[in-house]
Backbone bond lengths (Angstrom), bond angles and torsions (degrees), N, CA, C in turn:
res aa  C-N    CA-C-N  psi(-1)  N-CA   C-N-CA  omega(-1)  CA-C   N-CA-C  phi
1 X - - - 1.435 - - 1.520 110.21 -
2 X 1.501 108.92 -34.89 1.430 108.56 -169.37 1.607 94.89 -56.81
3 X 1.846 118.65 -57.09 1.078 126.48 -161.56 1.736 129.40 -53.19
4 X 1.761 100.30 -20.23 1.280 105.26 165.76 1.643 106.27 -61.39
5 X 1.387 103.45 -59.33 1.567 102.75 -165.97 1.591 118.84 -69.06
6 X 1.145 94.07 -25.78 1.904 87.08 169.67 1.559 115.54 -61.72
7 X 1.613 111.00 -56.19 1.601 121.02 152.10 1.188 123.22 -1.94
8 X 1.730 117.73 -71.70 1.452 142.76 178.46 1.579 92.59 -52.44
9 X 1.449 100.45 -86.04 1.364 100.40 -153.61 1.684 121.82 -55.39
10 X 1.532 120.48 16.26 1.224 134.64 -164.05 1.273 96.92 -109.92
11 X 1.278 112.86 -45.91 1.373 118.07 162.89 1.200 145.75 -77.72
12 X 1.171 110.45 2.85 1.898 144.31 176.11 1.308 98.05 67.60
13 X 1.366 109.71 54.25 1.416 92.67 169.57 2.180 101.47 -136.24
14 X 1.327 127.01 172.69 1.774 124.11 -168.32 1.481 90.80 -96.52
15 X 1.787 103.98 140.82 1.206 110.98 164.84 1.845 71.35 -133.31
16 X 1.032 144.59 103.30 1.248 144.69 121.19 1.132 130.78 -72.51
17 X 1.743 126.85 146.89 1.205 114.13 155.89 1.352 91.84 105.79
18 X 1.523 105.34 145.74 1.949 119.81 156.43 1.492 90.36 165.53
19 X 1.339 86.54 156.98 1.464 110.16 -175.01 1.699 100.85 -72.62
20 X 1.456 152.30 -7.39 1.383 143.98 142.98 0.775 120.07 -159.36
21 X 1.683 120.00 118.58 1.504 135.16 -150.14 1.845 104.46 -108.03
22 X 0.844 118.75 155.51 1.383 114.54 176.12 1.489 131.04 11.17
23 X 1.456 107.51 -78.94 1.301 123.50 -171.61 1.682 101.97 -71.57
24 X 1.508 127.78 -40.49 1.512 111.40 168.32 1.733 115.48 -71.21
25 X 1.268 108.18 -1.08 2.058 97.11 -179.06 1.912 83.56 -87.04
26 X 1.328 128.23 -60.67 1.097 141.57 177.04 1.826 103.73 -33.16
27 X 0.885 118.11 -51.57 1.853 122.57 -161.94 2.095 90.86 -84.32
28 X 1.075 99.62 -31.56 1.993 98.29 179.95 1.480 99.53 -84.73
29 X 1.442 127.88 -8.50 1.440 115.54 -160.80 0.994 109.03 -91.43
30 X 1.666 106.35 -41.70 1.619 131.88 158.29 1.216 136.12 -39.62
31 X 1.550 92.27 -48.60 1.713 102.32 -178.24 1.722 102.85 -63.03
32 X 1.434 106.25 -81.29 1.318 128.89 161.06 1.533 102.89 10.62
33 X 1.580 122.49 -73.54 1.618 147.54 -166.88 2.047 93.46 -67.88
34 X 1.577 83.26 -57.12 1.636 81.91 -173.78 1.912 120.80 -52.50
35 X 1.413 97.97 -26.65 1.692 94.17 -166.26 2.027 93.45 -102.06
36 X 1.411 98.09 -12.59 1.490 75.64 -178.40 1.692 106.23 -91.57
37 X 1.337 120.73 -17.41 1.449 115.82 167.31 1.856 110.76 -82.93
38 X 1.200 116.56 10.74 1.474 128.31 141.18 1.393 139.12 -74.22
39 X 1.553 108.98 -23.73 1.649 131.70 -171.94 1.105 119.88 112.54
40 X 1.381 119.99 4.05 1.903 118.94 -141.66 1.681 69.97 -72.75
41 X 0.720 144.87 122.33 1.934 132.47 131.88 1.795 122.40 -36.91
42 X 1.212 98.64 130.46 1.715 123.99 -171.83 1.459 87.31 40.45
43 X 1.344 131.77 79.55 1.387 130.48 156.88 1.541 106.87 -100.82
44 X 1.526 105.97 -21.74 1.863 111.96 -167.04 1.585 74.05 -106.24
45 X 0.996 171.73 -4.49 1.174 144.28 174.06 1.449 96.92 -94.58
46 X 0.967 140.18 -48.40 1.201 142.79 -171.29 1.751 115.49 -63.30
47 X 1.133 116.22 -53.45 1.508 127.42 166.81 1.530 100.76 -61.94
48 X 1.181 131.40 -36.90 1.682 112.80 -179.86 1.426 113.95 -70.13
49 X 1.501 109.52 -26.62 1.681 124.12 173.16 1.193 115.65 -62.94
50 X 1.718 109.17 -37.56 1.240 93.82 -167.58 2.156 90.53 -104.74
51 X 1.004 100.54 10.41 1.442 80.75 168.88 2.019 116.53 -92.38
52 X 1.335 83.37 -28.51 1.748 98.85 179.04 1.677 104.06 -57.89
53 X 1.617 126.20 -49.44 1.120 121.00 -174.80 1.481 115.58 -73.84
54 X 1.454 122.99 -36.63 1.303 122.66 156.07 1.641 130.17 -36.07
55 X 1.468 90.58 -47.50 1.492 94.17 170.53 1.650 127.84 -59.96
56 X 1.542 110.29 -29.83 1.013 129.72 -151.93 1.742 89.54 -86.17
57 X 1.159 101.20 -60.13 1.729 122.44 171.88 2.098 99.67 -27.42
58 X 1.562 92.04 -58.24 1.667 93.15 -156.45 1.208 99.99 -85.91
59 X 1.194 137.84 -11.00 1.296 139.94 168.90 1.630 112.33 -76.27
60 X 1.588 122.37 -24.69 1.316 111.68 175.72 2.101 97.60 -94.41
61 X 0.975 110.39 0.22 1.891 106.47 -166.21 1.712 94.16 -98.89
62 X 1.877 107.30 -17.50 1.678 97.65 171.34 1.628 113.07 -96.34
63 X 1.115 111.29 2.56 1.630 118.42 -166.29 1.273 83.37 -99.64
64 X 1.260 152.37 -27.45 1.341 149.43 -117.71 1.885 90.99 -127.53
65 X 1.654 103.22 -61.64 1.232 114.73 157.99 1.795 132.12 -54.64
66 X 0.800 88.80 -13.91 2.196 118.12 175.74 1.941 93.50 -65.16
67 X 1.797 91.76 -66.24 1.497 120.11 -169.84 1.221 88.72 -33.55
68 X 1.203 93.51 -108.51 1.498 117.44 169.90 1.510 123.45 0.80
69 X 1.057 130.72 -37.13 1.477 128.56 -156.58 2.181 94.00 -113.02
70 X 1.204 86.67 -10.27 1.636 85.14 172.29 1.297 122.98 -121.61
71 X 1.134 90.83 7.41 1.881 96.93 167.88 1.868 91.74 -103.60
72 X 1.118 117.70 -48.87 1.525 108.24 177.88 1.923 113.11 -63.78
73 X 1.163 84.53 -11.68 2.378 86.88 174.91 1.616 90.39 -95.87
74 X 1.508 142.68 -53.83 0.799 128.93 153.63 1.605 145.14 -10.38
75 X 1.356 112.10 -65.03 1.159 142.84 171.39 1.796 127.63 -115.00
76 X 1.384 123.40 68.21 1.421 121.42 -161.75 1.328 108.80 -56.78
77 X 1.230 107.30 -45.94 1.788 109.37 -164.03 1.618 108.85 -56.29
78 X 1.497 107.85 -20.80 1.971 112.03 179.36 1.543 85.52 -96.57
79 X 0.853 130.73 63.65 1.594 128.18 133.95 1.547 113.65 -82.88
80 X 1.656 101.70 176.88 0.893 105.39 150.24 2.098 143.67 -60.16
């Protein structure tokens, strides 16, 4: 995810935004570790699932935002 947005911003163009950026894959990775070295059962399997699909999620909402930001550098007058 980072690599989309470094991409963008290399190219002067916005990849902002995703549904969980660093510090929330980091805070689910934890928990996940934290409740399964508690007993929770499939608590780390479950948080890696749902961190993998998150990723997947925010990785298509920055590609999307990529789009977007180069059809509007492309074309100024279709801005906002």
């Amino acid at each position: 995810m980072s690599y989309v947005k470094a991409r963008a911003e290399g190219a002067g163009l916005s990849a902002e935004g995703g549904l969980v950026e660093r510090a929330e894959r980091l805070l689910l990775a934890l928990v996940g570790t934290g409740l399964a070295g508690l007993g929770v059962p499939y608590a780390l399997d479950v948080a890696l699932w749902l961190l993998a699909a998150a990723s997947v999620w925010t990785v298509g909402q920055r590609i999307a935002a990529v789009h977007r930001s180069a059809r509007d550098a492309a074309d100024p007058a279709a801005g906002p």
